[in-house]
C-alpha positions in Angstrom: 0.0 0.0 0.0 0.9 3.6 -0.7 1.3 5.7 2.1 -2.0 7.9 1.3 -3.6 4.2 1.4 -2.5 3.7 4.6 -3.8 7.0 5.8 -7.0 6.9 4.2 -7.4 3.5 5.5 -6.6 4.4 9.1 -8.7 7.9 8.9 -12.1 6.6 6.7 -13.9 10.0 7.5 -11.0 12.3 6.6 -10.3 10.8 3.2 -10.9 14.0 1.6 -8.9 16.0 4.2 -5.9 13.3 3.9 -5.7 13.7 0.1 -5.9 17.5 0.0 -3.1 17.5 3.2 -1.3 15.0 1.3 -1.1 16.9 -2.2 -0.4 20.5 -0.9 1.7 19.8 2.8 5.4 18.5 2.5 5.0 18.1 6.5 1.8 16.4 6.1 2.9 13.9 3.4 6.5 13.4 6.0 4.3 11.9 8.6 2.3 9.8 6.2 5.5 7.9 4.2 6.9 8.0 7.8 4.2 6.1 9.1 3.9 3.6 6.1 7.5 2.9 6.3 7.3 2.1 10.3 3.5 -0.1 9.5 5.6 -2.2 6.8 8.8 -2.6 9.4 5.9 -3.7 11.8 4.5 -5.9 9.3 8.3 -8.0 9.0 8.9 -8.0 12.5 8.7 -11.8 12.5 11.2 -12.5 10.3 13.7 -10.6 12.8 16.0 -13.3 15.5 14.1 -14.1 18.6 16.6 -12.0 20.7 14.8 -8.7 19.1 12.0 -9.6 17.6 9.5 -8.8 20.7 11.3 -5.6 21.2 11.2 -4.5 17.6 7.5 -4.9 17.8 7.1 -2.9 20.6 9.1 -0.2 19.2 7.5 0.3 16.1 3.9 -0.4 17.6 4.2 2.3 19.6 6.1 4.5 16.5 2.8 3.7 14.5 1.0 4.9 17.4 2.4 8.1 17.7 2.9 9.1 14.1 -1.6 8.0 13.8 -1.7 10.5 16.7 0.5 13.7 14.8 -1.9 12.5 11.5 -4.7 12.7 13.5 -3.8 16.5 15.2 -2.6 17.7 11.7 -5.9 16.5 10.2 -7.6 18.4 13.1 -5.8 21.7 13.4 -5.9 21.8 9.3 -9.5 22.3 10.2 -9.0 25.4 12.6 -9.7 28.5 11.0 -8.1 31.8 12.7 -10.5 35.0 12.7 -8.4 38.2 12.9 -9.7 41.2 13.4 -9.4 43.5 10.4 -7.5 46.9 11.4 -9.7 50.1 11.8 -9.4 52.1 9.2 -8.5 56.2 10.4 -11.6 57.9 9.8 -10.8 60.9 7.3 
């Protein structure tokens, strides 16, 4: 899978949001190849020697954790729209 596939798979709701993030956010589309890169070390963990394997796992569970939970927050806060006041204008 692609890394937007893996986002859009773990954020069903936000598959609009993750493509548009994804296509116009170099931080954005980081997160998501750095996150498909830990899911697929993840998903060869049992091929590593018994001495590591367990604490590979646990590593790059909680890696895939983590970088779901920046996704998630960036998906949020692209949301978040900031009012500012416009400046008074000097009456003439």
């Amino acid at each position: 899978m692609s890394a937007l596939e893996i986002v859009e798979v773990r954020f069903p709701h936000e598959v609009a949001r993750v493509q548009q993030l994804f296509g116009s956010d170099e931080t954005f589309r980081g997160m998501c190849e750095d996150l498909a890169v830990a899911v697929e070390t993840l998903t060869r963990v049992d091929c590593l020697p018994d001495t590591v394997r367990e604490a590979r796992r646990q590593e790059y569970a909680g890696l895939v954790e983590a970088l779901t939970g920046e996704i998630r927050d960036a998906i949020h806060n692209s949301k978040i729209v900031i009012l500012r006041p416009t400046p008074a204008r000097p009456k003439s």
